[in-house]
C-alpha positions as CSV (number, residue, x, y, z in Angstrom):
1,X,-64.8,-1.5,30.1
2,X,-66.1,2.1,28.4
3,X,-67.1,2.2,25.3
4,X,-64.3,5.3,24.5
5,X,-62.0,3.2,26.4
6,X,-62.2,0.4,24.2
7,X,-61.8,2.3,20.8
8,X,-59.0,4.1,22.0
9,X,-57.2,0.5,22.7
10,X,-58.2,-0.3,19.0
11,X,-56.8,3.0,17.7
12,X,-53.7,2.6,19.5
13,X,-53.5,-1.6,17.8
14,X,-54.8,-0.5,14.5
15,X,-51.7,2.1,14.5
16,X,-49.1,-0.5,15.8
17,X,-50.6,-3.2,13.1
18,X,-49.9,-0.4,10.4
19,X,-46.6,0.3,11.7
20,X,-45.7,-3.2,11.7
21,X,-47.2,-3.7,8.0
22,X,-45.2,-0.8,6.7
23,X,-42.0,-2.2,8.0
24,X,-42.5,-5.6,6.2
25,X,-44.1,-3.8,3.2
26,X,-42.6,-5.8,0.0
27,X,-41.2,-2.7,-1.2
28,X,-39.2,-2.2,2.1
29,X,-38.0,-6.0,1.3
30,X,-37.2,-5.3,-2.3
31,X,-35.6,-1.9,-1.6
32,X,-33.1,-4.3,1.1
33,X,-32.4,-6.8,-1.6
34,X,-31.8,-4.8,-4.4
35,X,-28.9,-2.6,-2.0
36,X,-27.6,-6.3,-0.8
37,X,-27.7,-6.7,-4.8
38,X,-25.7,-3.7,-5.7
39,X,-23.3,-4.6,-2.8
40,X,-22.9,-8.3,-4.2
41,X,-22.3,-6.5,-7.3
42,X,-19.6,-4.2,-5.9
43,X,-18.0,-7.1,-4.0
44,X,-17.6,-9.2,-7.7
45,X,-15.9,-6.4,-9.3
46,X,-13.6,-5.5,-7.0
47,X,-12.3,-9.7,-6.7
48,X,-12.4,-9.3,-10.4
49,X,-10.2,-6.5,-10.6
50,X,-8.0,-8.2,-8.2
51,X,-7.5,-10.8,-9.7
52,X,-7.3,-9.7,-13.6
53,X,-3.8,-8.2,-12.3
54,X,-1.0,-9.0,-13.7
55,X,0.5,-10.3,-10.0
56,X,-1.8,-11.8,-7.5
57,X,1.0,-11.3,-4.7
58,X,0.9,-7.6,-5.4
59,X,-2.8,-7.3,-3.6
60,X,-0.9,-9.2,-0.5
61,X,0.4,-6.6,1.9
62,X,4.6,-7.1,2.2
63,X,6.0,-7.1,5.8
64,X,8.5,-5.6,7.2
65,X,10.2,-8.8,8.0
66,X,10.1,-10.3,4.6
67,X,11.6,-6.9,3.6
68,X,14.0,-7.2,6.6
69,X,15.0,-11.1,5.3
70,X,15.3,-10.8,2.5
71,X,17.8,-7.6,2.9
72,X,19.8,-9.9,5.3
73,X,20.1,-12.8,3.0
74,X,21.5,-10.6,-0.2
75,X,23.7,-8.5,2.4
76,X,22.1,-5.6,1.2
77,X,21.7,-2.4,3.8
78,X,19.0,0.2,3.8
79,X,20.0,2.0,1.0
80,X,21.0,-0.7,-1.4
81,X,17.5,-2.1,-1.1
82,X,16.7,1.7,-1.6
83,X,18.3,2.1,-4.4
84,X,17.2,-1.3,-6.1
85,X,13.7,0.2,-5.3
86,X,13.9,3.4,-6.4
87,X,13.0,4.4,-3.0
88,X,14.4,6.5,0.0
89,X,16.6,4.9,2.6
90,X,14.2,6.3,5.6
91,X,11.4,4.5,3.6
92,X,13.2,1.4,3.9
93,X,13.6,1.9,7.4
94,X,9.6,3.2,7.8
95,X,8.6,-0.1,6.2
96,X,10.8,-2.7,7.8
97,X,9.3,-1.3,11.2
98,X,5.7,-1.5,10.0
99,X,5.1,2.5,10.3
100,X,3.8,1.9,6.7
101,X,3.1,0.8,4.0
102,X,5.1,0.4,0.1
103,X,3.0,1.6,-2.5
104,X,2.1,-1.3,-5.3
105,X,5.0,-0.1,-7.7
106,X,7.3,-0.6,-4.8
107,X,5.7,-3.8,-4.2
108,X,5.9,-5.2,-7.5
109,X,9.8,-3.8,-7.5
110,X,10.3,-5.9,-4.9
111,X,8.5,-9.5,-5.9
112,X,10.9,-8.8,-9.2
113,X,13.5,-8.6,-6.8
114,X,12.6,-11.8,-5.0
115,X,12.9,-13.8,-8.1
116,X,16.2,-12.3,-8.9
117,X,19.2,-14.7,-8.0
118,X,21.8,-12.8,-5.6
119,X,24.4,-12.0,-8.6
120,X,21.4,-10.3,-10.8
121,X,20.7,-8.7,-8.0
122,X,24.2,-7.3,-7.5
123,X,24.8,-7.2,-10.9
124,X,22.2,-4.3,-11.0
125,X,23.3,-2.9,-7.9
126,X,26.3,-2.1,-9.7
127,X,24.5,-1.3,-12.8
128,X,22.1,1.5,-10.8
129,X,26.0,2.6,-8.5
130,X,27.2,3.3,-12.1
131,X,24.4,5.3,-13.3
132,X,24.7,7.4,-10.2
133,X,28.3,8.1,-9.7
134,X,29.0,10.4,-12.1
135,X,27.1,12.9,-9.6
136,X,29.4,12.1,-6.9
137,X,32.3,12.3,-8.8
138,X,31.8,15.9,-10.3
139,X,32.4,17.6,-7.2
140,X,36.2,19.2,-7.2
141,X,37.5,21.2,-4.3
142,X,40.4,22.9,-4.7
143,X,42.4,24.2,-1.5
144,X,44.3,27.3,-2.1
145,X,46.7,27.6,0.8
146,X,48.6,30.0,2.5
147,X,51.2,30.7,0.1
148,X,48.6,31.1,-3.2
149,X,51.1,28.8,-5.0
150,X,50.3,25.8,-3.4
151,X,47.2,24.4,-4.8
152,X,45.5,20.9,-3.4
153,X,42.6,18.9,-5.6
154,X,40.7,16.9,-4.1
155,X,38.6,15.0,-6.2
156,X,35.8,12.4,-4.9
């Protein structure tokens, strides 16, 4: 073999050595461990967080069908449940098919709910009816006839 051949063949290994070397340089290895580290670090406070809350279910996701059985058991519809929430009917409906998701408020509504018995829960189902029906009832329409003396109220 040539002489030039030969040190270009030990350019070429001395350049793949000090590729390799870089690569497994301690600081490369420090640099990985100190990110794994910071992500083991991350990880901790986040299951900390979790579980210094108040309700562990509330980090559980709630299912539609829990949301659809436990409706059925109270005989409540779509807007009862709605209303108990503090939420919109359509949500209701959104939810129970799994198009989304309740927020954690709505989720902590509802394990309140869960440990309600049926006549607390209807008991404030009239409570939150009440509190609303004073809206419905304002309306008055008054039907004026064809003879101007007759006069109709209807009230709600």
């Amino acid at each position: 073999m040539s002489e030039p051949l030969v040190d270009e063949v030990k350019k070429i290994a001395r350049r793949e050595a000090e590729r390799i070397v870089r690569i497994l340089l301690p600081k490369t290895v420090d640099d990985k461990l100190s990110d794994i580290n910071k992500r083991l670090l991350l990880t901790e406070k986040m299951i900390h967080s979790a579980s210094a809350s108040n309700d562990p279910e509330s980090t559980k996701k709630l299912t539609g069908t829990e949301m659809v059985t436990f409706r059925i058991q109270h005989g409540l519809s779509q807007r009862e449940l709605a209303l108990l929430l503090g939420s919109h009917y359509t949500s209701i409906c959104r939810w129970e098919k799994g198009r989304f998701h309740p927020g954690t408020s709505t989720v902590q509504l509802f394990e309140e709910l869960r440990h309600m018995t049926h006549d607390e829960i209807t008991a404030k189902l009239k409570t939150l009816d009440a509190a609303q029906a004073p809206r419905c009832n304002a309306l008055e329409v008054v039907y004026v006839g064809p003879d101007s003396r007759e006069e109709t109220r209807l009230k709600r």
